[in-house]
NURO-656028 format. One record per residue (C-alpha): x, y, z; residue in one letter. Coordinates in steps of 0.25 Angstrom, whole numbers, plus 5000, padded with zeros to 4 digits. Layout:
BEGIN
XYZA;...
REM end
This chain:
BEGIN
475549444404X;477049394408X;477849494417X;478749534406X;477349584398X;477049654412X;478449714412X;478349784397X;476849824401X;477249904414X;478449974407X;477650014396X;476450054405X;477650134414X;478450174401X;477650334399X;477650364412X;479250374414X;480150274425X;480550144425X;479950014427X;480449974442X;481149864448X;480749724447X;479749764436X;479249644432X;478649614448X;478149764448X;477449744435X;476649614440X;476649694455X;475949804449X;474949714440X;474549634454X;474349774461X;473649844449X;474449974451X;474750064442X;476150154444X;476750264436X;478150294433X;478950414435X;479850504436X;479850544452X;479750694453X;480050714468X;478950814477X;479650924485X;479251084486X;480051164478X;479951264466X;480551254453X;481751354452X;481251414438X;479951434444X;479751544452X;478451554457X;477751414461X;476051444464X;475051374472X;474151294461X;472951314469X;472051324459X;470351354458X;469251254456X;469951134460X;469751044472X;470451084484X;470450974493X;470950954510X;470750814513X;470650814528X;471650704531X;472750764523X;473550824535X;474450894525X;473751034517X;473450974502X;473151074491X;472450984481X;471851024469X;471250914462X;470450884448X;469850744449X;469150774439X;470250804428X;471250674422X;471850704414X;472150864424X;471650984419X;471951074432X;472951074441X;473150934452X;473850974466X;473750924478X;474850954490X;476151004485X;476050914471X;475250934458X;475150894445X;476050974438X;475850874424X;475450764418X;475550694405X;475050574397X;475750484388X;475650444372X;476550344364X;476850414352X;477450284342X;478650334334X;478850214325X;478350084324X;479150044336X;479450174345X;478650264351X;478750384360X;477950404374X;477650564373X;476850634385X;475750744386X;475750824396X;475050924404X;475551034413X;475151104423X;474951244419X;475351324437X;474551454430X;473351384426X;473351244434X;473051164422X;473751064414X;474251104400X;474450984391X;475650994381X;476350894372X;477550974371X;478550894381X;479050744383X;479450774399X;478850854410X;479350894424X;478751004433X;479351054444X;479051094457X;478151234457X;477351184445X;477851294436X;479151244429X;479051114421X;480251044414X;479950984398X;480650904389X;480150924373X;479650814368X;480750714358X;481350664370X;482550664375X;482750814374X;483950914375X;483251034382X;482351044395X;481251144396X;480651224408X;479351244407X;478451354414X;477251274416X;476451404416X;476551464404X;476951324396X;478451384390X;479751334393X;480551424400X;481851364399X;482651244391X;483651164398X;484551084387X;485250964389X;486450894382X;485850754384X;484250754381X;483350724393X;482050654393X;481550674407X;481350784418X;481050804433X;481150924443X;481850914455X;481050924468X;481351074469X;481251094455X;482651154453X;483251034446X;482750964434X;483350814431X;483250804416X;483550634412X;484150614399X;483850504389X;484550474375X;483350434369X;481750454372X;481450384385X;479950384381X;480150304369X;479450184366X;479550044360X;478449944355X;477949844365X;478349704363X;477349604362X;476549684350X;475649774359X;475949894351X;476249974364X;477450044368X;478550014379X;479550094384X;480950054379X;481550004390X;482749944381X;483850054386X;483950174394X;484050304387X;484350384399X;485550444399X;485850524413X;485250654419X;485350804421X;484950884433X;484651034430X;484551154437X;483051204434X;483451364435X;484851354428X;484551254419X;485951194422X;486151054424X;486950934424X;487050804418X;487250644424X;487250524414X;486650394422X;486950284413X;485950164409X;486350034411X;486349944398X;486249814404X;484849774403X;484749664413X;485149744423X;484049804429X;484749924435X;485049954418X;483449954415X;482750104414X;481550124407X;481650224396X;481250344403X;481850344417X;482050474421X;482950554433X;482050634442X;482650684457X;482450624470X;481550684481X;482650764486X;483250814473X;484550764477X;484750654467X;484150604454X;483450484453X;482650384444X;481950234442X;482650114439X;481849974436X;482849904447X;482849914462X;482550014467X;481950074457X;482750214457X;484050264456X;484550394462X;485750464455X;486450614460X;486550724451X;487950654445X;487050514440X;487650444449X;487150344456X;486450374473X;485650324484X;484350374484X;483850474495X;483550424508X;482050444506X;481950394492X;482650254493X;481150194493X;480550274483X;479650204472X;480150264461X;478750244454X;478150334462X;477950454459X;477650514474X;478950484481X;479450564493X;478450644502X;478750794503X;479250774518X;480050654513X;479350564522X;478650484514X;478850404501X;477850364490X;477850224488X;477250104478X;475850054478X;475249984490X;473849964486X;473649894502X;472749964510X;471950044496X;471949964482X;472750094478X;473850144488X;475350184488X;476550174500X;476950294506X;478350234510X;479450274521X;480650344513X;481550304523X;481350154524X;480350114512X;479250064522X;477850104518X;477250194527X;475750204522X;474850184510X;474250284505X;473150294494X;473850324480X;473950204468X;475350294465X;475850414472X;476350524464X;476750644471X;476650704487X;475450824488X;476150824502X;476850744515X;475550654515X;474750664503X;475150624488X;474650624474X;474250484469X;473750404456X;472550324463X;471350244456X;469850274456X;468850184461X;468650084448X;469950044454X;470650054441X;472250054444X;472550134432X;471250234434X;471950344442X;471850474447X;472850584454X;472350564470X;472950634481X;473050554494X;473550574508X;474250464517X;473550404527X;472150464521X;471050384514X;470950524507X;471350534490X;470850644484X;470750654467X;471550744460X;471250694446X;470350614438X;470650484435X;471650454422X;471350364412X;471850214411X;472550204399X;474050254397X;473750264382X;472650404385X;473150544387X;472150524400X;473250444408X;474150544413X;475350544423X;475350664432X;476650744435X;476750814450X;477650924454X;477650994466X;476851134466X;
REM end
């Protein structure tokens, strides 16, 4: 298999589960192949304590008949409640300040001989009953902090309204219209803010592969996205900011994968999102122009999911696999330096200062056989929160999980 095979294999592999494909993706590709790890792409939703303005009541989902677990080197207190039994989730996973708030799964629905449209199925967590409820109903899902509120999109995409949905009693409370349709959602960190990314056309839309395979590739030929808009949750007002794609194709700075959402940095105070080139982000204020990053997130790897630690102290960083066969960095905001490694194949979201939610693998070794860990730095300790997902991307089994803080 040449690079450029590699290259249309690992966009495609990355193309339902949203951002770009990074900088220098040729060597990444073959990197990833050498190392067998296995990564997923998405929109980063920053961890910070907060509750959602149109939520008014937040509760502790402590919930009966569920594992409790203390392990004795965490030196943080860790509510957990875990189901290693359940993949795909049934009942509520939490462990720290982080849960499961959702998760979906993704289908290629063909729409002619040559298009075809990546759709999702998702399931929500119902805060009343602690279990997930699956629907079909919406193309994009965000849940903001408090677990209570969740922002949808209808399915058709793009789309002229925004809804907000009250997770509890499954109706949507409020609609949000827009001028300019909008194909992707995130909360910001305290839940007041909603940056909604706009498209032209359907950013999950899907081209035959080359070659004859008679799968599906993403259509990387052009951008769709047209700009952002940045909402006050309770007022429903908001404000618009076109960010231009570049049209020159040979310019690396010009390629975005055709979904390549906006989502807020770890301080709220900008808006950010992947690019292919270095360094693999670009941070943006609330007019679409152009700004540095914040201090502490000029190392992040946009492809974890983890990023900052609450504290701001520590940074979630790429695959190591050194001292364990599956292990990620935990990196020094301020310099990029690694500090330690930690157990995790990829790190998805801070329970606490010290501890984080990770993919990691079973004991058949299988990259691509994982389940939802929790693990604690400095600690030999992982404790199971799920069952393991299946294998193939083309089964409702492999599905990607969607945190929020509770």
């Amino acid at each position: 298999m040449n690079v450029d095979e590699l290259v249309r294999d690992s966009l495609r592999e990355q193309a339902d589960e949203q951002p770009p494909a990074g900088a220098g993706l040729a060597d990444r590709v073959l990197a990833l192949r050498r190392r067998r790890r296995a990564r997923r792409f998405v929109s980063v939703a920053a961890a910070t304590v907060a509750v959602v303005a149109v939520a008014v009541v937040v509760p502790r989902l402590d919930s009966g008949g569920t594992t409790d677990v203390r392990p004795a080197d965490v030196t943080e207190p860790t509510r957990i409640t875990a189901h290693p039994d359940q993949s795909p989730p049934r009942d509520l996973i939490a462990a720290g300040r982080t849960a499961l708030a959702a998760y979906y799964a993704t289908t290629v629905v063909p729409q002619s001989a040559d298009r075809a449209v990546s759709t999702r199925t998702y399931w929500l967590l119902n805060p009343t009953t602690q279990k997930y409820v699956k629907t079909t109903k919406w193309s994009w899902v965000a849940v903001a902090p408090g677990l209570r509120t969740a922002a949808v999109l209808e399915q058709d995409l793009p789309v002229r309204r925004i809804g907000l949905l009250d997770l509890a009693s499954g109706e949507v409370k409020r609609w949000i219209p827009v001028e300019r349709a909008v194909g992707g959602l995130a909360f910001s960190p305290d839940g007041r803010e909603l940056v909604a990314t706009a498209y032209n056309a359907n950013p999950d839309l899907r081209v035959k592969s080359e070659g004859g395979t008679g799968g599906w590739d993403a259509n990387i030929e052009q951008s769709y996205r047209t700009g952002f808009y940045v909402f006050d949750v309770a007022s429903g007002s908001g404000s618009w900011s076109e960010v231009k794609a570049g049209t020159d194709m040979n310019d690396p700075t010009a390629f975005l994968n055709s979904r390549q959402d906006f989502a807020f940095s770890h301080d709220g105070s900008r808006i950010w999102s992947g690019m292919p080139s270095e360094p693999g982000y670009q941070f943006y204020d609330r007019q679409g122009r152009k700004v540095d990053p914040p201090a502490r997130e000029k190392y992040l790897s946009w492809f974890v999911d983890a990023g900052l630690s609450p504290d701001g102290k520590k940074l979630a960083g790429d695959f190591a696999g050194k001292k364990y066969k599956t292990s990620s960095w935990i990196v020094d905001p301020r310099t990029g330096k690694n500090l330690v490694e930690t157990h995790g194949q990829q790190l998805l979201a801070w329970a606490g200062d010290s501890t984080l939610v990770a993919w990691d693998i079973g004991p058949d070794g299988n990259e691509y056989h994982q389940r939802l860990v929790l693990v604690t730095l400095d600690s030999d300790k992982v404790v199971p929160l799920s069952d393991f997902r299946a294998t193939k991307d083309d089964t409702l089994g492999r599905w990607t999980p969607i945190f929020a803080d509770r």
